[in-house]
MOPAC internal coordinates of N, CA, C and O (Angstrom, degrees):
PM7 1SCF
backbone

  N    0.0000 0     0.00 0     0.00 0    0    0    0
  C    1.4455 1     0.00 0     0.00 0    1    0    0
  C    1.5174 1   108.96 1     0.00 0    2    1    0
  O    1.2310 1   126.90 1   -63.86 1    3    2    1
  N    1.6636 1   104.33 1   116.14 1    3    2    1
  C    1.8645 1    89.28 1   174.66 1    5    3    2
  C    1.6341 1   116.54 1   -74.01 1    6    5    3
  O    1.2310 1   126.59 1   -24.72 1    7    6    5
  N    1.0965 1   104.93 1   155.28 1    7    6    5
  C    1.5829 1   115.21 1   166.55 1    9    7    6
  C    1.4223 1   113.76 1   -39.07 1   10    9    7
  O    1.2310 1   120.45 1   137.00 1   11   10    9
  N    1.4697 1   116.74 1   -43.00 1   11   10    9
  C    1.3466 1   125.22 1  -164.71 1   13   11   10
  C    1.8626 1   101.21 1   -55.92 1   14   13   11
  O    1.2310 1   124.30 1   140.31 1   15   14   13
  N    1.2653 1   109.35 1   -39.69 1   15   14   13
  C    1.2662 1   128.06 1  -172.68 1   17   15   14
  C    1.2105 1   124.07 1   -69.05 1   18   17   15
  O    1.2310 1   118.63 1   165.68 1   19   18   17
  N    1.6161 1   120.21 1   -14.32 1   19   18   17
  C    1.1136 1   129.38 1  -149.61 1   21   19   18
  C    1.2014 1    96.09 1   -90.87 1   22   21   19
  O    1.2310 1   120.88 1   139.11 1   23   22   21
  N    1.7632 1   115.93 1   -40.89 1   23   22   21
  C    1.7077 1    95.38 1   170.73 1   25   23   22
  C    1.3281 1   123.12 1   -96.58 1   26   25   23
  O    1.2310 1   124.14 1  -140.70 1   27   26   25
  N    1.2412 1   109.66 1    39.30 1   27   26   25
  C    1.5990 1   111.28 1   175.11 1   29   27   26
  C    1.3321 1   117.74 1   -78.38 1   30   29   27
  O    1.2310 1   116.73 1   -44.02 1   31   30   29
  N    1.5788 1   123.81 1   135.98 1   31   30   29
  C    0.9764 1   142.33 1   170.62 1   33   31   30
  C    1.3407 1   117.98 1   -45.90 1   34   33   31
  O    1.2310 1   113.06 1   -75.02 1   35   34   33
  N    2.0897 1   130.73 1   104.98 1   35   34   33
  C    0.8019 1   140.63 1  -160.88 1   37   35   34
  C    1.5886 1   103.85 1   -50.75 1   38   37   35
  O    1.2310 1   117.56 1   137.26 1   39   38   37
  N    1.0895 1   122.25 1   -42.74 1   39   38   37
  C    1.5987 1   121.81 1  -178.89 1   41   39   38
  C    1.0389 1   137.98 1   -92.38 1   42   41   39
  O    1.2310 1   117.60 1   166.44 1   43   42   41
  N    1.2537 1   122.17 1   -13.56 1   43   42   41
  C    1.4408 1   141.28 1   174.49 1   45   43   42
  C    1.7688 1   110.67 1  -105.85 1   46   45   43
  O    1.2310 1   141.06 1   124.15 1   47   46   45
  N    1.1434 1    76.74 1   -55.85 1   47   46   45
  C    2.2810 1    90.92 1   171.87 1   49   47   46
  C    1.6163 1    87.45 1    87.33 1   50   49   47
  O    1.2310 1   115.46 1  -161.64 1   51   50   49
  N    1.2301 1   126.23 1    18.36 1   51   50   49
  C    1.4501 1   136.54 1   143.17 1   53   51   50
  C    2.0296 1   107.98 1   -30.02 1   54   53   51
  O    1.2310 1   128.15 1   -50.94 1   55   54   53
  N    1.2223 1   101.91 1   129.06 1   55   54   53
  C    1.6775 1    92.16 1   158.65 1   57   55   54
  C    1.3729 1   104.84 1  -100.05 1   58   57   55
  O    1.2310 1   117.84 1    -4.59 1   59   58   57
  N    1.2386 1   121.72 1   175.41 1   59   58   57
  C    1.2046 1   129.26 1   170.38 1   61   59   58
  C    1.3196 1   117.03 1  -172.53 1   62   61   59
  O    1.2310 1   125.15 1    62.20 1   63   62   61
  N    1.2948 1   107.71 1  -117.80 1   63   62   61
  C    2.0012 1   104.03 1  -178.23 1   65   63   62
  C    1.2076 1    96.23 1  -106.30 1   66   65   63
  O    1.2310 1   112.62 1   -11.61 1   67   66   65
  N    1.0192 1   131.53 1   168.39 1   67   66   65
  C    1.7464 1   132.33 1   167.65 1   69   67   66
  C    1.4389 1   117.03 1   -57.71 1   70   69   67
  O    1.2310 1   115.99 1   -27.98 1   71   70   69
  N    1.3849 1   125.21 1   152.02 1   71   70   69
  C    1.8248 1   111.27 1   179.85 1   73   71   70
  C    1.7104 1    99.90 1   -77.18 1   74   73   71
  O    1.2310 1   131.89 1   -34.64 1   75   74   73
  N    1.6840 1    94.66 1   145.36 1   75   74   73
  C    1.1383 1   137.47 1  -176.18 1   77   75   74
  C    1.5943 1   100.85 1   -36.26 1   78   77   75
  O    1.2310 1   123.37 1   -68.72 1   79   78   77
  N    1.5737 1   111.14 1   111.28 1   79   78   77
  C    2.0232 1   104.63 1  -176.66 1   81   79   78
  C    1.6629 1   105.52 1   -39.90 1   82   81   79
  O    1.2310 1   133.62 1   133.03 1   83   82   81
  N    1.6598 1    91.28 1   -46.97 1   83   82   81
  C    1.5205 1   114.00 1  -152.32 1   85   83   82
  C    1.1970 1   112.61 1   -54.09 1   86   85   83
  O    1.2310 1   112.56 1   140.51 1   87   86   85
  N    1.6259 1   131.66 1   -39.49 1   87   86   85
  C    1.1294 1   135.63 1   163.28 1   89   87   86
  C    1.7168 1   128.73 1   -59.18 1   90   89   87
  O    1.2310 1   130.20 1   142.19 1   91   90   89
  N    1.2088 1    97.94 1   -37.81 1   91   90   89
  C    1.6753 1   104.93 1  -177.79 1   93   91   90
  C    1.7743 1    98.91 1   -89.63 1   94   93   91
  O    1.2310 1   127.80 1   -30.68 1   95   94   93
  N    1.4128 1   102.59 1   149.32 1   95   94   93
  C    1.5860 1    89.36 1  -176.36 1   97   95   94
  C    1.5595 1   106.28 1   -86.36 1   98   97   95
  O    1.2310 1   124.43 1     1.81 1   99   98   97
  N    1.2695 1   109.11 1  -178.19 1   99   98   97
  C    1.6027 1   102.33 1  -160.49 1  101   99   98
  C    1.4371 1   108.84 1   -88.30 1  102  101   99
  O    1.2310 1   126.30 1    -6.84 1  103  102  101
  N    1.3526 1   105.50 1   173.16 1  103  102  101
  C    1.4556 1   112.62 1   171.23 1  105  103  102
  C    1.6434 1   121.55 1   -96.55 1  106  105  103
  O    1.2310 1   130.62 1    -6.28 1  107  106  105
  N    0.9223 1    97.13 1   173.72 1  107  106  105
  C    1.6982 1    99.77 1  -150.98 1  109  107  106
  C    2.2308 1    76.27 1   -97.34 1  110  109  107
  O    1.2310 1   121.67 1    -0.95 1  111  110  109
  N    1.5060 1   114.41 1   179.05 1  111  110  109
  C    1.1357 1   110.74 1   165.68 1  113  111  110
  C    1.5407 1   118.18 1   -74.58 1  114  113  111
  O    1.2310 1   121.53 1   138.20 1  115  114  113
  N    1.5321 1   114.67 1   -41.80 1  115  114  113
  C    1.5039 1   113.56 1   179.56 1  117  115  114
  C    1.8093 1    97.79 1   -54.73 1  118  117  115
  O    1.2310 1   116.06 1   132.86 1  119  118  117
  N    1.2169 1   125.08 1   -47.14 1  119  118  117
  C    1.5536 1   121.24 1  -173.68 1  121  119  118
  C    1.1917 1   124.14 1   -54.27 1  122  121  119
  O    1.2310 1   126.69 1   164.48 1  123  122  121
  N    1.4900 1   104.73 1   -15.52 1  123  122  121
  C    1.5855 1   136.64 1  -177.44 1  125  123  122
  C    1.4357 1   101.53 1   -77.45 1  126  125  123
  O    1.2310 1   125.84 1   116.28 1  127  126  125
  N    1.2800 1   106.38 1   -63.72 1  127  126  125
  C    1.7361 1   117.28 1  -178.27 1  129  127  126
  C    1.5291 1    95.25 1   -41.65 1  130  129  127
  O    1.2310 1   124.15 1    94.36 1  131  130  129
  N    1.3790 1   109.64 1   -85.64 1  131  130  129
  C    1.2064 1   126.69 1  -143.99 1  133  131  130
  C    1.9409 1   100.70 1   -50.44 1  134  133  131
  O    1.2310 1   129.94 1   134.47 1  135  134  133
  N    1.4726 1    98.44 1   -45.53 1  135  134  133
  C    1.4556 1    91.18 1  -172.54 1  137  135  134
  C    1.9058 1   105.30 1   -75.26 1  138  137  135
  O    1.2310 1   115.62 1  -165.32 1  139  138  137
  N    0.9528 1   125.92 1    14.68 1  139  138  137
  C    1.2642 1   132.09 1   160.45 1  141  139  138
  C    1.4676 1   127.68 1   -92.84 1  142  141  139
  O    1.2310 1   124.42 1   157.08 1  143  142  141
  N    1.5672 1   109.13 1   -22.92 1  143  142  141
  C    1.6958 1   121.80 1   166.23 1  145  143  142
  C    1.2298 1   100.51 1   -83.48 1  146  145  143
  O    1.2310 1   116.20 1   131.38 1  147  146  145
  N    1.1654 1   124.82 1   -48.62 1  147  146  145
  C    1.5352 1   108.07 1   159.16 1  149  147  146
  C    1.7522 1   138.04 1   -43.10 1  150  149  147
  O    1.2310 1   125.39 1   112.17 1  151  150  149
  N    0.9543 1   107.26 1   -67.83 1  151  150  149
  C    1.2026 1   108.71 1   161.01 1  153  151  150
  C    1.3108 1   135.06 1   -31.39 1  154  153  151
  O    1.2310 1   130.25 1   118.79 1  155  154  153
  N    1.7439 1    97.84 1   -61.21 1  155  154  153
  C    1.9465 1   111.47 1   157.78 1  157  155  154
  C    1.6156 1   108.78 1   -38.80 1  158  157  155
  O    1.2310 1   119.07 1   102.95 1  159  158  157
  N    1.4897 1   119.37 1   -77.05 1  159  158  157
  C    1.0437 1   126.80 1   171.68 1  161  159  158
  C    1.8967 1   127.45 1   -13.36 1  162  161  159
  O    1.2310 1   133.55 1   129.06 1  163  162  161
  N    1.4510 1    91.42 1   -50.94 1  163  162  161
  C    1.9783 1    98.04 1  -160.09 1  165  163  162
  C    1.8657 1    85.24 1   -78.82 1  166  165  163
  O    1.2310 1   124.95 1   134.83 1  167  166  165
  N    1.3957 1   108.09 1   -45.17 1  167  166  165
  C    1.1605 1   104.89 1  -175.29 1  169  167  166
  C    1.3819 1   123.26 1   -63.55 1  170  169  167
  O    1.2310 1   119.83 1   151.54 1  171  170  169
  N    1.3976 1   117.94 1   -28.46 1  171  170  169
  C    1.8562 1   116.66 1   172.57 1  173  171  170
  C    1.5171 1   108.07 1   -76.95 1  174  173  171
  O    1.2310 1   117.23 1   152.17 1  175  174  173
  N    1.9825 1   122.87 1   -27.83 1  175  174  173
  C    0.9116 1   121.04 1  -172.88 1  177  175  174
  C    1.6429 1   112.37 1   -71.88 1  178  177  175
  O    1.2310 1   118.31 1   153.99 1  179  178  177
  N    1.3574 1   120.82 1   -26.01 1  179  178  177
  C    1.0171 1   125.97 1  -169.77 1  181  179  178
  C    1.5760 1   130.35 1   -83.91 1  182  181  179
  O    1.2310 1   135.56 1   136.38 1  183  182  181
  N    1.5366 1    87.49 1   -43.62 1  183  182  181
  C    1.6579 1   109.51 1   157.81 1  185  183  182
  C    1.9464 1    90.03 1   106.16 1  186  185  183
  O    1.2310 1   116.29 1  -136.47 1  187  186  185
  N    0.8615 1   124.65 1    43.53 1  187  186  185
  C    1.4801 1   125.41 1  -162.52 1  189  187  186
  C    1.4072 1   105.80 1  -118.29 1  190  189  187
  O    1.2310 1   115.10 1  -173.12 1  191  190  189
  N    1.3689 1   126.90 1     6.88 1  191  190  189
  C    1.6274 1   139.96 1   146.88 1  193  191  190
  C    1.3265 1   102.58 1    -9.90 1  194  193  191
  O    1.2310 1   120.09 1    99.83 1  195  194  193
  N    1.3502 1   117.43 1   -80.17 1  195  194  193
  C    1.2945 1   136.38 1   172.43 1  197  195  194
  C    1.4261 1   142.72 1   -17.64 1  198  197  195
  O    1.2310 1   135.13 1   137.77 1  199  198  197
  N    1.8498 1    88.34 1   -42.23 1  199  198  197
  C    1.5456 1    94.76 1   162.55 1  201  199  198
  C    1.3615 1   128.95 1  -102.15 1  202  201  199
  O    1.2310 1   126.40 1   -32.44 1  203  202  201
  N    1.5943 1   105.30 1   147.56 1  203  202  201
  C    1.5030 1    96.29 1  -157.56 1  205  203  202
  C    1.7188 1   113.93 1   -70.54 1  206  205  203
  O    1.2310 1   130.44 1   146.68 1  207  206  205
  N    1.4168 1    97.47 1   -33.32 1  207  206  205
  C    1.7977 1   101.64 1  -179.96 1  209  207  206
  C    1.8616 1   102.31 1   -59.87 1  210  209  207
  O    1.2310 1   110.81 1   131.60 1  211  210  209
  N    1.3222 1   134.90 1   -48.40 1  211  210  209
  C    1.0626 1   136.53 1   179.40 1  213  211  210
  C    1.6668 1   104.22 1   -44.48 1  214  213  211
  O    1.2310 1   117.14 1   122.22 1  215  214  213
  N    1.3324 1   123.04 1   -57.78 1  215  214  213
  C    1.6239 1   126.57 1  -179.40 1  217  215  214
  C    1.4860 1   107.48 1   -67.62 1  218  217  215
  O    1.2310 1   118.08 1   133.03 1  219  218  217
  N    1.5562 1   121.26 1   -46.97 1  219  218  217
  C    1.3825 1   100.85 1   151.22 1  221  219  218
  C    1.6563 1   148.99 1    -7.54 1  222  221  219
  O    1.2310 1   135.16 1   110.17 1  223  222  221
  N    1.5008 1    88.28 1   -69.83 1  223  222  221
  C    1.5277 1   105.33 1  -170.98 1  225  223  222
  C    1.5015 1    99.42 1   -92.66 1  226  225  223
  O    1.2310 1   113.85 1   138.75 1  227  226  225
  N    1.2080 1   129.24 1   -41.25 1  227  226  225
  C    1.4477 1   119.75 1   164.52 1  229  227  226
  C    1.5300 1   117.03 1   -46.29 1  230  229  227
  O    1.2310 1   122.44 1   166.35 1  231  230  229
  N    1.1871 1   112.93 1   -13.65 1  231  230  229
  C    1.4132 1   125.33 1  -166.79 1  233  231  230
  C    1.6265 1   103.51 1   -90.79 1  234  233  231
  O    1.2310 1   130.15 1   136.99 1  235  234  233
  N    1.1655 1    98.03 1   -43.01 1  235  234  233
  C    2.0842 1    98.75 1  -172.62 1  237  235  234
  C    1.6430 1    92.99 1   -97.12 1  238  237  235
  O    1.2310 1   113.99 1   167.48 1  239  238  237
  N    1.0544 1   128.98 1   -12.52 1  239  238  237
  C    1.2553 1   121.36 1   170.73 1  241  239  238
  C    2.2523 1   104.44 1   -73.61 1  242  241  239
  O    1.2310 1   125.16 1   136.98 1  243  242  241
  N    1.3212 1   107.69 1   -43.02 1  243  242  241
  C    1.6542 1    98.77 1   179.50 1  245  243  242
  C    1.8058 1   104.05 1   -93.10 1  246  245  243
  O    1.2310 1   113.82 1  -164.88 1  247  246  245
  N    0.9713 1   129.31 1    15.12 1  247  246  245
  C    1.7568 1   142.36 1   160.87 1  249  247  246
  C    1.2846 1    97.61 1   -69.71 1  250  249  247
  O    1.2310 1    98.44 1   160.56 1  251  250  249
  N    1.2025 1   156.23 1   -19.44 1  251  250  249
  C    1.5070 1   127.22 1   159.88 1  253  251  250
  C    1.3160 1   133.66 1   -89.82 1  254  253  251
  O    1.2310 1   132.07 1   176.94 1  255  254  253
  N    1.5305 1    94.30 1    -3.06 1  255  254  253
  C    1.8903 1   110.90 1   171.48 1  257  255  254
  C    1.2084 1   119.10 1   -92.21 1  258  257  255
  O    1.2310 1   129.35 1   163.55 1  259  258  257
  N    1.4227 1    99.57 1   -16.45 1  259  258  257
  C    1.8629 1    97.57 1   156.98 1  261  259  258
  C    1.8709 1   123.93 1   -65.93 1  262  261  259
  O    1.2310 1   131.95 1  -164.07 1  263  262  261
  N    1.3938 1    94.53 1    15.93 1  263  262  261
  C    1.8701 1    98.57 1   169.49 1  265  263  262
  C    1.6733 1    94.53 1  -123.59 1  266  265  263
  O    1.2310 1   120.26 1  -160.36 1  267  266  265
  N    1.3522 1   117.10 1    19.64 1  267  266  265
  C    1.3271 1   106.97 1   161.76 1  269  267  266
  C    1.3450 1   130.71 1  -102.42 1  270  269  267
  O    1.2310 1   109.46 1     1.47 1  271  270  269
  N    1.3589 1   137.37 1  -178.53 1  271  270  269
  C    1.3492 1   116.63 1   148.41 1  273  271  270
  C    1.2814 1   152.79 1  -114.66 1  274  273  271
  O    1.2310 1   121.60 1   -88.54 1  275  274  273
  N    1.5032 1   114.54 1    91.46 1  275  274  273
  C    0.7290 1   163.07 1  -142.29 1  277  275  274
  C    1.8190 1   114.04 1  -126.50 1  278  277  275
  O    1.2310 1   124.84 1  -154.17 1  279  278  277
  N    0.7803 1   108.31 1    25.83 1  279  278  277
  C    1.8197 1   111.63 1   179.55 1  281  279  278
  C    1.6557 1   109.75 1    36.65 1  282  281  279
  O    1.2310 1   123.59 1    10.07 1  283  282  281
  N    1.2800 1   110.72 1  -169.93 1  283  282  281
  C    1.2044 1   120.16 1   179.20 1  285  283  282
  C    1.5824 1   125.14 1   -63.85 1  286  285  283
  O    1.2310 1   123.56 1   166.53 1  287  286  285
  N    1.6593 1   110.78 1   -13.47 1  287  286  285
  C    1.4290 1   105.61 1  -159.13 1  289  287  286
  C    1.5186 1    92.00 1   -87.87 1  290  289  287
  O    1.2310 1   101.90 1  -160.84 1  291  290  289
  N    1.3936 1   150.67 1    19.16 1  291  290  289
  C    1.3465 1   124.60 1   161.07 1  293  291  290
  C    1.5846 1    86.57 1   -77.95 1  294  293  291
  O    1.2310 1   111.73 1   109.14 1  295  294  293
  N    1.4165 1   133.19 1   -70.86 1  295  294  293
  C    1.4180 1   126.07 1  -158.20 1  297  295  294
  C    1.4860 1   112.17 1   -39.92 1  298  297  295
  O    1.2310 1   117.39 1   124.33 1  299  298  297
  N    1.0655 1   122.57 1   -55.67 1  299  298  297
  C    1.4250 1   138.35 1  -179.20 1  301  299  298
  C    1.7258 1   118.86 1   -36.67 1  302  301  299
  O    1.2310 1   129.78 1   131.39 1  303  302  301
  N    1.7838 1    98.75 1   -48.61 1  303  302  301
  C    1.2396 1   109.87 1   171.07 1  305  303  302
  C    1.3917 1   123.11 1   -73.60 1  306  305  303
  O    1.2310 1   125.04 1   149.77 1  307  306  305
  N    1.5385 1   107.94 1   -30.23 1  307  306  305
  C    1.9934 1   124.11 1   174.74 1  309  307  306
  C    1.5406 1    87.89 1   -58.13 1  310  309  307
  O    1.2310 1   124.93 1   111.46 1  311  310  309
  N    1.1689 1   108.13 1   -68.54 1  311  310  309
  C    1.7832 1   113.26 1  -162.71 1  313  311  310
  C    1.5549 1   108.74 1   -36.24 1  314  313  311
  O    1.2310 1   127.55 1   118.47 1  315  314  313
  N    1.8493 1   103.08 1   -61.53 1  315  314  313
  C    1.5342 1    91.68 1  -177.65 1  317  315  314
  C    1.3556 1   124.19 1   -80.59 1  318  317  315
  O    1.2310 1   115.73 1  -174.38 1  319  318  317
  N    1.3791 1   125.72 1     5.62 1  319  318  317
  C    1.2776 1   106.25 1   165.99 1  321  319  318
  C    1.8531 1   117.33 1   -96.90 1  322  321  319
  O    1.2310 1   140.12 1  -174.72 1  323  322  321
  N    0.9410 1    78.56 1     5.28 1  323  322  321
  C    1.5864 1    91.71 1   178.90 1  325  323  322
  C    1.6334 1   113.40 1   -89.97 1  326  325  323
  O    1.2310 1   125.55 1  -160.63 1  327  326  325
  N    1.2398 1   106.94 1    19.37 1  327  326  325
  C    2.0241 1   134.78 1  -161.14 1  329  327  326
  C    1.6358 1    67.77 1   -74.01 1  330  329  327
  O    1.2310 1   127.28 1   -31.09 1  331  330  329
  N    1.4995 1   103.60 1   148.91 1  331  330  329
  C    1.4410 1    97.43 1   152.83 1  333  331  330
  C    1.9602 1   114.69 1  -102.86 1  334  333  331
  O    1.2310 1   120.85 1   -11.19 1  335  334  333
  N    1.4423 1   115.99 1   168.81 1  335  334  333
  C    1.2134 1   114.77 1  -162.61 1  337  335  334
  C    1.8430 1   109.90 1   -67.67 1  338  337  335
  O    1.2310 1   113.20 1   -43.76 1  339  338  337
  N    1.0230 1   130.45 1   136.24 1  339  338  337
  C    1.5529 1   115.92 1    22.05 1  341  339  338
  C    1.4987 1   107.13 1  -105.65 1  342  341  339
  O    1.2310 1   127.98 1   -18.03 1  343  342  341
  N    1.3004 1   102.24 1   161.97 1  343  342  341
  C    2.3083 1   100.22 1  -155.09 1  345  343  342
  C    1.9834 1    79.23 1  -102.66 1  346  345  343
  O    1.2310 1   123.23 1   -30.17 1  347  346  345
  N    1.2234 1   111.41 1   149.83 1  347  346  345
  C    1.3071 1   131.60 1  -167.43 1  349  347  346
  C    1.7465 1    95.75 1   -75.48 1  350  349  347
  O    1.2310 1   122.91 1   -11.83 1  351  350  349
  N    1.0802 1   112.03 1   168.17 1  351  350  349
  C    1.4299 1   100.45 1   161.07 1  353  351  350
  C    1.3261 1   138.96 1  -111.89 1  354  353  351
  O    1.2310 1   126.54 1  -164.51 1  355  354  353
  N    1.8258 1   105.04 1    15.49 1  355  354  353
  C    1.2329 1   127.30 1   165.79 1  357  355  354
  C    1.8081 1   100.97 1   -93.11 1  358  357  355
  O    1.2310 1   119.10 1   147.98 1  359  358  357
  N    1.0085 1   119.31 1   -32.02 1  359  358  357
  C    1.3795 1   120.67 1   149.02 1  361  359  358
  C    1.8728 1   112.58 1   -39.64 1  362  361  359
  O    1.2310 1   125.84 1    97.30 1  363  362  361
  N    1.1093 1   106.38 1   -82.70 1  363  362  361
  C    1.5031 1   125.97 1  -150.38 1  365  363  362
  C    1.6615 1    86.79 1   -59.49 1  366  365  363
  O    1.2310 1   109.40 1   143.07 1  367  366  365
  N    1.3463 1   137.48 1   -36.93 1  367  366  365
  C    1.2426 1   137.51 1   175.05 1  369  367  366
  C    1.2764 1   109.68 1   -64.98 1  370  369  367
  O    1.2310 1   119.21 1    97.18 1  371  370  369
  N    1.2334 1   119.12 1   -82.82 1  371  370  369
  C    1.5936 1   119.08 1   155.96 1  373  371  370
  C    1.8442 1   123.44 1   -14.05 1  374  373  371
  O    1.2310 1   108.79 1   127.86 1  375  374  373
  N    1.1698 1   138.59 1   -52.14 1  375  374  373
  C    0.9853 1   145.10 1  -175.15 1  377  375  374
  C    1.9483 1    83.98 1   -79.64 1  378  377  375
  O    1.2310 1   108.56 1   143.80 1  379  378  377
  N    0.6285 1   139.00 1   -36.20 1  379  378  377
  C    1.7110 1   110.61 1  -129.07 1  381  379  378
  C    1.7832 1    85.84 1  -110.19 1  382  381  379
  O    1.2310 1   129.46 1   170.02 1  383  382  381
  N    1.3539 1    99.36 1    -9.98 1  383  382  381
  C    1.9087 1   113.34 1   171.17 1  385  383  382
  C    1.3230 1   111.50 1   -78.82 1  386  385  383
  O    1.2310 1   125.46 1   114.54 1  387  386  385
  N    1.4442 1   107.11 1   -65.46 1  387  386  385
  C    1.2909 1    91.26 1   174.61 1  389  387  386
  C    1.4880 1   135.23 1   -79.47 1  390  389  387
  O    1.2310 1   129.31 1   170.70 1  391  390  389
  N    1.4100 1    99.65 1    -9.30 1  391  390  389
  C    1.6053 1   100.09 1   174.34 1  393  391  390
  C    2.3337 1   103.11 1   -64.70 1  394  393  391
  O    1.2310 1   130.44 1   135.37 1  395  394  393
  N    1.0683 1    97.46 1   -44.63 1  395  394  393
  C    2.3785 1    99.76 1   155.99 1  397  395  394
  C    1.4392 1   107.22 1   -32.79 1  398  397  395
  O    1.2310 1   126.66 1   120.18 1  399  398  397
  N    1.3513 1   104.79 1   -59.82 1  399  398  397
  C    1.3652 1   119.57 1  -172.08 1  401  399  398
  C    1.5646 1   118.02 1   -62.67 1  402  401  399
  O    1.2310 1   117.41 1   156.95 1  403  402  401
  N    1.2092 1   122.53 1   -23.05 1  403  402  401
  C    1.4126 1   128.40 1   149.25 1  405  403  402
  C    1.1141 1   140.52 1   -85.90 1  406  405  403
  O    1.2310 1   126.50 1   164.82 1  407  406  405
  N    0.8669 1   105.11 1   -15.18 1  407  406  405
  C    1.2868 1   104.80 1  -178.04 1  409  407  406
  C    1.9298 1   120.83 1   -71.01 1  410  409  407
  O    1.2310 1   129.98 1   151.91 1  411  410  409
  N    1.2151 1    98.36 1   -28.09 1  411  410  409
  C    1.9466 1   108.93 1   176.90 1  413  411  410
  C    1.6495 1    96.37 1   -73.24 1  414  413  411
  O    1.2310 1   125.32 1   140.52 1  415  414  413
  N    0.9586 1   107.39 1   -39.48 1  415  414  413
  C    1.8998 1   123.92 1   178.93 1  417  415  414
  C    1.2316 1    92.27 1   -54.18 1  418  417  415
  O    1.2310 1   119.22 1   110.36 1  419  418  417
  N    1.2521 1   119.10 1   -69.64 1  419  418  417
  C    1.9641 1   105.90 1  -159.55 1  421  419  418
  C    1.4333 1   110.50 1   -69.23 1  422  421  419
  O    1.2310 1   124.03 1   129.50 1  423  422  421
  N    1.6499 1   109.86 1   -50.50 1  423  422  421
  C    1.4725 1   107.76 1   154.44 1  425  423  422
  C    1.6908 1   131.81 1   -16.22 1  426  425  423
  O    1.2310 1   124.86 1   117.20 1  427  426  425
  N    1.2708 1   108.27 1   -62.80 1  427  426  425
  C    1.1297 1   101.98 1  -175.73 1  429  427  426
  C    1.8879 1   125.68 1   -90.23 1  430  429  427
  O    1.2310 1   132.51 1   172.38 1  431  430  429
  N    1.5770 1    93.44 1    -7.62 1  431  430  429
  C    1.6413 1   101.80 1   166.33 1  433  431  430
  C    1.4436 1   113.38 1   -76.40 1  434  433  431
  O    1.2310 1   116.81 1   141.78 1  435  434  433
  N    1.7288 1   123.67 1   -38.22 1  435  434  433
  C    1.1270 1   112.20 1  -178.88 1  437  435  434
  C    1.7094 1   111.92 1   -73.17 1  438  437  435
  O    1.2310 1   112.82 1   169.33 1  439  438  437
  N    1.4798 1   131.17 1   -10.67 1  439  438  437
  C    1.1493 1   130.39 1   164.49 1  441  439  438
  C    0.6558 1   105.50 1   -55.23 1  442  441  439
  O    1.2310 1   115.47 1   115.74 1  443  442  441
  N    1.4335 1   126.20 1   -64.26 1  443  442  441
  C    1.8353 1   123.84 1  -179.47 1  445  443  442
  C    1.2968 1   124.61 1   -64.20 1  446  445  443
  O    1.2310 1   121.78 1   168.25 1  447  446  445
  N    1.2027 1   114.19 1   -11.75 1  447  446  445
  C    1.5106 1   100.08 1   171.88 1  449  447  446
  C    1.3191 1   104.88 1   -96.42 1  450  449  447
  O    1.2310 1   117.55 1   171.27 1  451  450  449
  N    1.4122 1   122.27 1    -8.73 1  451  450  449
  C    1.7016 1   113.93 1  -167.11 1  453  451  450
  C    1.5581 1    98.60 1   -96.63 1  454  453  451
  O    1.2310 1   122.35 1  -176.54 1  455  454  453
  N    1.4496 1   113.10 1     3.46 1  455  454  453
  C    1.5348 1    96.59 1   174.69 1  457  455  454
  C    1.6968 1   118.78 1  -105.08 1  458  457  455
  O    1.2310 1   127.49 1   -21.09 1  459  458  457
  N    1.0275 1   103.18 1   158.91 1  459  458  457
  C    1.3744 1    99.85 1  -166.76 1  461  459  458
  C    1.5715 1   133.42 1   -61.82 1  462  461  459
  O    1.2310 1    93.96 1   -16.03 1  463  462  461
  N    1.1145 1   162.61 1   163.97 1  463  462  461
  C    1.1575 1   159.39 1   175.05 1  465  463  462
  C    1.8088 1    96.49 1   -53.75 1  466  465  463
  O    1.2310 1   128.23 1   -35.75 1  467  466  465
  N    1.3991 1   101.76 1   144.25 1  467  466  465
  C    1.9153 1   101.97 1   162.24 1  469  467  466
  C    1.2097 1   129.28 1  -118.92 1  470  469  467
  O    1.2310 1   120.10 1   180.00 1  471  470  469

């Protein structure tokens, strides 16, 4: 499934803006993680680095883990995919490493946040 698709309108298959936060109730931070390894995922599976709307939306999709902790490399990674086109290919290497490199990271923060207090 590409990213591009992800906010497509179940009935039309329209793209558009993403659905409204405000309506859907929110996500927890682990829901954050996880739907961010996803995202990483469709996007490395696809090979869609390349496009700038794809790094876009991969981009506001990892913008709420910058209130986690998590050091500087979520910003770092928002910043460079937010390159506008055409993305360098010391860029597109760079991004597409450390976006690997996060992914065990978010993994294992949303474990910890999805478990309970002790």
């Amino acid at each position: 499934m590409s990213l591009r698709r992800s906010f497509s309108h179940p009935a039309t298959g329209a793209r558009g803006v993403p659905p409204d936060p405000a309506l859907a109730a929110p996500l927890s931070d682990a829901e954050l993680c996880e739907r961010a390894v996803q995202a990483i995922w469709r996007s490395l599976d696809e090979h869609e680095l390349i496009d700038q709307a794809v790094r876009d939306e991969l981009a506001m999709v990892l913008e709420p883990l910058t209130a986690l902790p998590l050091g500087p490399q979520a910003r770092r990674l928002i910043d460079t995919l937010r390159l506008p086109d055409p993305i360098d290919p010391v860029h597109l290497y760079w991004l597409t490493r450390r976006l690997l490199t996060l992914v065990p990271e978010l993994q294992a923060t949303a474990v910890a946040l999805s478990k309970p207090d002790a």
